[in-house]
C-alpha positions in Angstrom: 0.0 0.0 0.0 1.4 3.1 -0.5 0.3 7.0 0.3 -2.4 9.1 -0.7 -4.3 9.6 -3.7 -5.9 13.6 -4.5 -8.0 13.9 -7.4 -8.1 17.6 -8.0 -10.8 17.9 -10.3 -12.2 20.9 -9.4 -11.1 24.6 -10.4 -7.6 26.1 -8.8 -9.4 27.9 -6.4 -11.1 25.1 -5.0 -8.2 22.5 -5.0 -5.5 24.9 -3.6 -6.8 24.6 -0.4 -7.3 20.8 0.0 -4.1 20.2 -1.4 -2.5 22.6 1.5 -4.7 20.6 4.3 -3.6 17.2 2.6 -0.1 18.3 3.1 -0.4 19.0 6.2 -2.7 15.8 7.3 -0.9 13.2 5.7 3.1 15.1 6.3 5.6 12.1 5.6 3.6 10.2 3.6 4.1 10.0 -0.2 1.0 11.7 -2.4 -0.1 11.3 -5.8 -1.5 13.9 -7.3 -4.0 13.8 -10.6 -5.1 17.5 -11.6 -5.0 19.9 -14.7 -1.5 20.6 -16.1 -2.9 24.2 -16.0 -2.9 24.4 -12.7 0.2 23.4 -11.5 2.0 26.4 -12.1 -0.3 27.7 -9.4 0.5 24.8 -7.5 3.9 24.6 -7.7 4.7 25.4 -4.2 2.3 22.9 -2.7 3.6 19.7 -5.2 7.1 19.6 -4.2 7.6 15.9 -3.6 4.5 14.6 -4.5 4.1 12.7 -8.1 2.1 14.6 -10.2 -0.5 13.1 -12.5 -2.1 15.0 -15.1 -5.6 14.4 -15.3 -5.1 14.3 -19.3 -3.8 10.9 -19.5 -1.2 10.6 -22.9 -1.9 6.9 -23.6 -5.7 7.1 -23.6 -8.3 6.9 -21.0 -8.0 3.6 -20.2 -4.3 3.4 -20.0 -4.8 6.2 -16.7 -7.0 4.0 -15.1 -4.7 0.8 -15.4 -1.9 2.6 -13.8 -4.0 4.2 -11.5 -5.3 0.3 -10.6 -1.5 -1.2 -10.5 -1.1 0.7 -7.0 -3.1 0.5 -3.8 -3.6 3.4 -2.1 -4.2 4.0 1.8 -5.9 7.1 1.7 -7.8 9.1 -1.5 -9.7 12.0 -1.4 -11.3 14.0 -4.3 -12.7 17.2 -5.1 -16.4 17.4 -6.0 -17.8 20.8 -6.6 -20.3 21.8 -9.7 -17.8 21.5 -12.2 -19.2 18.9 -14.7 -16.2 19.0 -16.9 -14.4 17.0 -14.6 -16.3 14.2 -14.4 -14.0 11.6 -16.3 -11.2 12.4 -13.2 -14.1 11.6 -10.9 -14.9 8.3 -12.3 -11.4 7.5 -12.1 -11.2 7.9 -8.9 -14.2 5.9 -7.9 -12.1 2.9 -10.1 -9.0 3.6 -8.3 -7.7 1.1 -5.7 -8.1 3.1 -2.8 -8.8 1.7 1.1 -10.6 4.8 2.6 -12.2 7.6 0.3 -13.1 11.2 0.8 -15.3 13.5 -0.9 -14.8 17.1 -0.9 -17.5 19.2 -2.0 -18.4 23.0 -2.0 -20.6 22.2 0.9 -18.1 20.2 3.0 -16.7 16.4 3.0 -19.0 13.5 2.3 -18.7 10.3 2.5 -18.1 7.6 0.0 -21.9 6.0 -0.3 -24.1 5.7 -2.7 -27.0 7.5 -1.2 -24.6 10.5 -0.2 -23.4 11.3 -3.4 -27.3 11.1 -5.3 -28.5 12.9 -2.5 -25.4 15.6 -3.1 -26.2 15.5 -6.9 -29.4 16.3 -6.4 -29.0 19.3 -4.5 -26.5 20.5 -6.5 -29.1 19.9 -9.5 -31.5 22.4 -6.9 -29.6 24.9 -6.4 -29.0 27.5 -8.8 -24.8 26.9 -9.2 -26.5 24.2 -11.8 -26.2 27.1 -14.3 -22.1 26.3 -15.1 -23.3 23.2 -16.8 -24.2 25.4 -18.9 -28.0 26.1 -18.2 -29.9 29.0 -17.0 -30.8 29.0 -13.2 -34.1 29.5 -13.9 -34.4 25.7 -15.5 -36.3 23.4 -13.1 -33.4 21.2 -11.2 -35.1 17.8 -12.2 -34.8 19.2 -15.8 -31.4 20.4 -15.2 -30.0 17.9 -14.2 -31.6 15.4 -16.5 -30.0 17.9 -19.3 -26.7 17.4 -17.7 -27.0 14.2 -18.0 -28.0 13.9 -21.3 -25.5 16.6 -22.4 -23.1 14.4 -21.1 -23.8 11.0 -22.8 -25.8 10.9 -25.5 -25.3 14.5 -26.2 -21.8 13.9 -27.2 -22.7 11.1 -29.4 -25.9 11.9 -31.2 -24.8 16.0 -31.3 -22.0 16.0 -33.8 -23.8 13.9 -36.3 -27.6 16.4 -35.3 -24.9 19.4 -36.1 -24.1 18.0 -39.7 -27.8 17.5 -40.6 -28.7 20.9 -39.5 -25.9 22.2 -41.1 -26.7 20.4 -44.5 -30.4 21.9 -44.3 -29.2 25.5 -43.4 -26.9 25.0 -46.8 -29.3 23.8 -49.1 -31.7 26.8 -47.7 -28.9 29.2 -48.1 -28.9 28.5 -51.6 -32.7 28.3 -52.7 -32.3 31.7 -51.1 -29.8 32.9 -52.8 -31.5 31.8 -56.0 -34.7 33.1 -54.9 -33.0 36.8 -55.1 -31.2 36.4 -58.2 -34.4 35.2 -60.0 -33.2 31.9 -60.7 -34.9 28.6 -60.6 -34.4 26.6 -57.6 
């Protein structure tokens, strides 16, 4: 078994502080880091002798999570606030070898159950922060978050080939347009 894991998936603001408290908790023990290579200049002073990790994994998303798996980790806690980019670093945590795990959240820590982190989810859906997923606050939370959801799944799959259709129609009308004004048959 060796140290501690920290998943810094949250914004540099947010992680600079559990980083500093993690220091200070778990002083002699060997850390592993996994956060955005943009913020470690920010982090600099804090990392010094811990292995850094960037969240971006060169070898594909799979190949993170097997060497996250090859070592077993004593400790691991992760930052949770309402960004929703970060979710891929989140689930890698969650498939992480780790022995005891800790949530941090914009509302505190939270343990590592099930019920916890739906119930967390959906009062973070509630509450108006919901709006950096990209949403208005004024969008019902259940339809928020079931938006997020969407967005984050099968909005990525279905949307780029949904953009090309929509795109092709917008062309084609472009044109009969376009002829329209010149007086030309369509």
């Amino acid at each position: 078994m060796s140290g501690v894991l920290l998943v810094l998936s949250g914004h540099l603001d947010e992680v600079r502080p559990v980083l500093a408290a993690a220091r200070a908790r778990f002083a002699g023990e060997r850390l592993t880091v996994v956060l955005r290579a943009a913020h470690e200049p920010g982090l600099r002073d804090l990392l010094e002798g811990a292995v850094v990790v960037p969240d971006k994994p060169v070898g594909g998303r799979w190949a993170f999570v097997r060497a996250l798996r090859r070592e077993r980790f004593a400790h691991g806690i992760v930052v949770w606030t309402g960004a929703f980019s970060f979710w891929p670093a989140k689930l890698a945590f969650a498939l992480a070898r780790v022995d005891a795990r800790e949530i941090v959240t914009e509302r505190g820590p939270l343990p590592w159950r099930a019920g916890a982190i739906v119930r967390h989810l959906v009062a973070r859906a509630k509450h108006p922060a919901h709006a950096t997923a990209g949403m208005p606050p004024s969008i019902p939370w259940p339809l928020a978050l079931l938006l997020a959801l969407v967005r984050g799944t099968l909005g990525r799959l279905l949307g780029p080939p949904v953009v090309l259709c929509r795109g092709a129609g917008l062309v084609r009308a472009a044109r009969r347009a376009a002829r329209a004004a010149t007086g030309r048959p369509s």
